[in-house]
Structure formats: C-alpha cells, structure tokens
N, C-alpha and C positions, 0 to 999 in steps of 0.2 A: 336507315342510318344516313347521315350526313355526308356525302362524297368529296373530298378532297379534289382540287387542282392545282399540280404540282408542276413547275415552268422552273427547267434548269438552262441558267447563265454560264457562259466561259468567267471562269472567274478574273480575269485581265479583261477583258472588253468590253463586259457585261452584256454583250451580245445574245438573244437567245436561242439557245442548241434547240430547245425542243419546249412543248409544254405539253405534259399529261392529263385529262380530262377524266374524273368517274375515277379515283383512286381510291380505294376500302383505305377509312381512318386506320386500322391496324395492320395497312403494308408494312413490310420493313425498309429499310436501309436497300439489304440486299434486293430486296424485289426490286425497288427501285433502279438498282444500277440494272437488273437482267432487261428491264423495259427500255433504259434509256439504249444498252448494247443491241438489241433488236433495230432500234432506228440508227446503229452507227455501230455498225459489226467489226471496226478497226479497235473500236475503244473497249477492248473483252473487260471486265469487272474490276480484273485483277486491276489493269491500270488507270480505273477509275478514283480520282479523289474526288467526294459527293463534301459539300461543307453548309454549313449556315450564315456563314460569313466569308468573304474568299481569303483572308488574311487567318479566320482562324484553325482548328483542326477539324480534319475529315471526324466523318463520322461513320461510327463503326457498325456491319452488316443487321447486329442484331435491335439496334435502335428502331422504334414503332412511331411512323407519323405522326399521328396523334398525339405524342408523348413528348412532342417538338416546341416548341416556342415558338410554332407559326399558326398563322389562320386557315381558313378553307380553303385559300389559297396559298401558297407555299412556294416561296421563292430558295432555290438551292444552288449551288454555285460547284461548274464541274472543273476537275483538273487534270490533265491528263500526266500522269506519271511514267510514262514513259514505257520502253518493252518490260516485261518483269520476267523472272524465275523461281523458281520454289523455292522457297529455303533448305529441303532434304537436298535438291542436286547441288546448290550452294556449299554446303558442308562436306557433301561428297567431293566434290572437286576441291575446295580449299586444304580437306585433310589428306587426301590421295597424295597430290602434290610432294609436303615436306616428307612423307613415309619413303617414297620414290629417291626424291635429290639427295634424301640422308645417305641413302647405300651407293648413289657411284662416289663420295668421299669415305664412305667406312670401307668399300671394296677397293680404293688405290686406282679409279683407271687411270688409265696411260696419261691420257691427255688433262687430268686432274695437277698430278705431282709428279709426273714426269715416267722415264722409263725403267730408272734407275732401281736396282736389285734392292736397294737399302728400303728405297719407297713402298716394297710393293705388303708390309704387315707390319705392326707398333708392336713393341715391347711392352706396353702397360696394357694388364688388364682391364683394366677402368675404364679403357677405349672400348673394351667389346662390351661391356656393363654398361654405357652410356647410348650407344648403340639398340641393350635389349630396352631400356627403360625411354628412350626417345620413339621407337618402332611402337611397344606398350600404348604409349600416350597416345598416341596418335590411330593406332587400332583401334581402340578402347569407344575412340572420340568417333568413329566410323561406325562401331556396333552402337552407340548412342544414336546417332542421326535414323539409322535404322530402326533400330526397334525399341526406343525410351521416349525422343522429344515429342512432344507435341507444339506445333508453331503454330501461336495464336493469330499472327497474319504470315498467311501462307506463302507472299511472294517479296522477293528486293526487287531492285531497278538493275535491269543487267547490265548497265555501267557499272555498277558498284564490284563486279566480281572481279573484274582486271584488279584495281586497287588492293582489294583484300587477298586475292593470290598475291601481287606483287609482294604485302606483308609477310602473308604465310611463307610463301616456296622463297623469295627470298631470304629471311632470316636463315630458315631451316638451310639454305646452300652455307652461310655465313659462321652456323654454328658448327656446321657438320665441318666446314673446310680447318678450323683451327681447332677441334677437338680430333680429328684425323690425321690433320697433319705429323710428317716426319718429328718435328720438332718439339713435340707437343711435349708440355712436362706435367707428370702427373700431379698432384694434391699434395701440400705441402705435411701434411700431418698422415699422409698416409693412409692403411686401412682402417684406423678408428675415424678419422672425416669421411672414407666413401661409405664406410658402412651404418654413420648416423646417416648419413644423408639416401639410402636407399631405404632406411625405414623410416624417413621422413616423406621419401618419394611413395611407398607406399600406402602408408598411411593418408596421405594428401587422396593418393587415386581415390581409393576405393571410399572416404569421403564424400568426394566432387561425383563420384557413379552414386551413389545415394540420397544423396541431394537431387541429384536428376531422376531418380526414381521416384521419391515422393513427390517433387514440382510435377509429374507428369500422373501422379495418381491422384490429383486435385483436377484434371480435367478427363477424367474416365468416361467412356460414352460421347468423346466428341462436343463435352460441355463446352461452351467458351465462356461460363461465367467464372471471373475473379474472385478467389476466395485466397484467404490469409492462409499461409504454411504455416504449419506447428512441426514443433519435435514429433516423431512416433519413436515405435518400442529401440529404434535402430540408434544406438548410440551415437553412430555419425552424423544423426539429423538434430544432437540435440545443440546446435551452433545455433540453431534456429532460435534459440533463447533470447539469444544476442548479440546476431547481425537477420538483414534482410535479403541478402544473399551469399547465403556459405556457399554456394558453388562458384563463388569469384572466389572466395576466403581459399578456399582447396586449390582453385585454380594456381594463385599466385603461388600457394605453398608447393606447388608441386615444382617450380620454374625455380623458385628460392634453392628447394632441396637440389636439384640439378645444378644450377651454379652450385651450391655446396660444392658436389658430386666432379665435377669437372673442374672448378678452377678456372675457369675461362670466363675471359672481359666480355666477348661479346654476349654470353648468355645471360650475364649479369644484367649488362643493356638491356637485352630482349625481355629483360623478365620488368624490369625497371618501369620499359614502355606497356606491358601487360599492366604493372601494378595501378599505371599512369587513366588507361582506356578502363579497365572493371571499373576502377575508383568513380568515373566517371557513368557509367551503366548504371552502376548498385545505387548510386545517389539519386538518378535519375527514380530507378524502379520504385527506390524509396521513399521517395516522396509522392508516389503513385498512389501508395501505398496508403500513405499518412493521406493523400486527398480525397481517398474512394473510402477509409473505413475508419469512423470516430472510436471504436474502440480495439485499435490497432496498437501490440504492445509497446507501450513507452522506454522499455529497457534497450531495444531496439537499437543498435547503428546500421549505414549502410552497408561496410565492409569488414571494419577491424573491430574486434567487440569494447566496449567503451573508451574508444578513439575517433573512429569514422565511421 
C-alpha cells in the first residue's frame, strides 16, 4: 500500500507542530490525534481540534485518511481547545446544583427569609407540589446522565461549566426564592389550574425520558454512527413524526406546565429563555439532519410540529 505523510500545522501560525512519515492510508482521525499526543503529552485528544482547513470544522475521530481530500501528503491544521471534561461530570454538577439550592428556600432558612415564626412554612399546598415536581425533574435528569445518554463527543471546555451553573444554580436560587417565599400567592383558578398542570407536567416528563431512551438506543454498542430517529411502539416517541427533536418539545412543555403550576414571573422567564436556547439547538440538529440524509422526513420541523 501507499503510505501517507501527514504534517500537522497550528492553525494561527501555520507553524509546524509535527510531520508524521509511514501513516496506513486507513488510519483514522483518532489514531491520528493519539500520535500527535505522544509527541505533545499536554495536548491529550480530548483537546485536540484536528481540521482541513484551520477556519473550518474539526473532524471527527472516525473519519479514514484516505477518505480525505488530500494527497500522500496531508497537511492538517491543529487547535488546542483548551482543558475539557466529560459531559456525564458536566450534567452531574449542573443538575446537582438547582436540586440542592431548591431545599434551603422550600426549607425557610434563617438567613433566606429571616427568623421570623410566620417565615418558617407556606399555607399553599402547591408550594410543597412544586417542590416534589422541581426535585422530579431534576432527579429524573441525574438518572438520565447516568444511565440513558450517550455523548457522541465526550468532553466541553471547562470554561464552559462556570457559565452553565451560573444558568442552572442560578435560575433554580431565583425560582425557588419567590415560589417559597412568605408572600407567595397561589394560582389564580386554583386546583383545576395546578392540577391540569401536574398532568401536563407529567405527561411532558415521561415524554422527554422516552425520547431520551430511544435517541440512545440508536447508538447501542458504542456506535457513533448517525442514524435518523423514528417513532417505536412507545406512544411518547410518536412526536418523532413531526419535529426533530421532541425531547426539547417535552422539555419546554414540562417548564410551560410549571409556570402553569406556580404562577410565578420568573419561571415563565426561565422557561421563555429555555424555549429561546432548544429553539436554537433543535434548528441547529435539524438541519444536520437535512445535510447528512437526502431521504430524511419532509414533514419534519425542528421544534413545534408544523411551526418550527
């Protein structure tokens, strides 16, 4: 066979890191970065960005040299993205967080709402209902990270998790402080509004858990090949008709039902800005979607079904 020589560039300086000699036309991606981490044991894989262009996107571990749009020689352009972490400890900590700061406002401490005897438990049911159904979610979203998702690239950039706690553990201080608070007024319609909205909230959940069970039974055995989701026998999965991700669809619905459920501005916000961030994911995934498979269904939106 034909041997490859592969000469990786900093992609800003064009400088050369390294040039590989004798590379089997059918290495991958990944071989690739473990050689170049050998001659530069700072830069482990994770944080490697491997490109063909340094302006365009990295390419991913299972791509085959040969299968590249270069010659025997092979210019590839490296970027160092910085420390990274897993996406499982990512979600661990993100979801840990709001489950935590929900209970010192649903429990009254002291130094929350003061010391005062009125302060220290709410007259409305609804407060401890809102309580079990925010703890729920956010359990729920902890046994997923565990034992459901599959992350098809395994690490972020650990800058990034300051940020997405701040989201997380903040909102969750935000909603928890005015759905607990003394003052808090319950639901204008009463138990026919908490109780559509509790079986809107559960209906959303268990949804959004089904969805995440069959996205994750399309990559069984550690696949990472891209394959289109369909409805199965599971009524929850039959959104898949039309949109390209009902597990944003459930998500928002589950944050809708909750504002229902409370009453409260700032959840409304909260859910506003969820609807604002999926909106933008599901479009993204969608059009992934539409580029990687010519007969990918047409009925298809990315979010709301014959909307977006």
């Amino acid at each position: 066979f034909v041997s490859y020589q592969v000469e990786i560039l900093d992609w800003k300086t064009k400088k050369q890191l390294c040039f590989l000699d004798k590379v089997e036309p059918n290495a991958t991606i990944r071989e690739i970065r473990l050689m170049f981490h050998k001659l530069y044991p700072r830069w482990y894989p994770a944080r490697q960005s491997i490109k063909l262009d340094p302006k365009g996107k990295s390419l991913r571990d299972e791509e085959i040299l040969q299968h590249l749009p270069v010659g025997t020689t092979a210019t590839l352009y490296f970027k160092d993205l910085g420390p990274q972490i897993g996406w499982t400890t990512v979600f661990l900590i993100e979801y840990t967080g709001p489950l935590f700061i929900y209970f010192l406002f649903y429990f009254r401490m002291p130094f929350v709402y003061g010391l005062d005897e009125r302060f220290t438990s709410s007259p409305h049911p609804v407060v401890n209902l809102a309580c079990i159904c925010h703890s729920f979610h956010y359990i729920k979203r902890l046994i997923e990270t565990v034992f459901v998702h599959r992350f098809s690239h395994g690490t972020m950039p650990l800058r990034n998790i300051v940020k997405n706690c701040l989201y997380y553990w903040g909102f969750a201080a935000w909603l928890a402080y005015y759905i607990n608070h003394p003052l808090y007024t319950p639901p204008s319609y009463g138990k026919k509004q908490i109780n559509l909205a509790v079986i809107m909230f559960l209906l959303c959940e268990a949804g959004n858990f089904s969805i995440h069970v069959a996205l994750s039974d399309l990559q069984r055995n550690g696949s990472k090949i891209r394959k289109i989701p369909y409805p199965t026998k599971n009524p929850f999965t039959w959104l898949f008709f039309f949109v390209s991700c009902p597990n944003y669809t459930y998500e928002v619905g589950t944050w809708i039902s909750f504002t229902i459920m409370t009453q409260c501005v700032p959840v409304g916000l909260f859910t506003l800005l969820c609807f604002i961030q999926m909106t933008i994911w599901a479009k993204d995934k969608h059009y992934t979607y539409l580029r990687e498979f010519k007969d990918y269904p047409s009925l298809r939106m990315p979010i709301i079904p014959f909307l977006l």
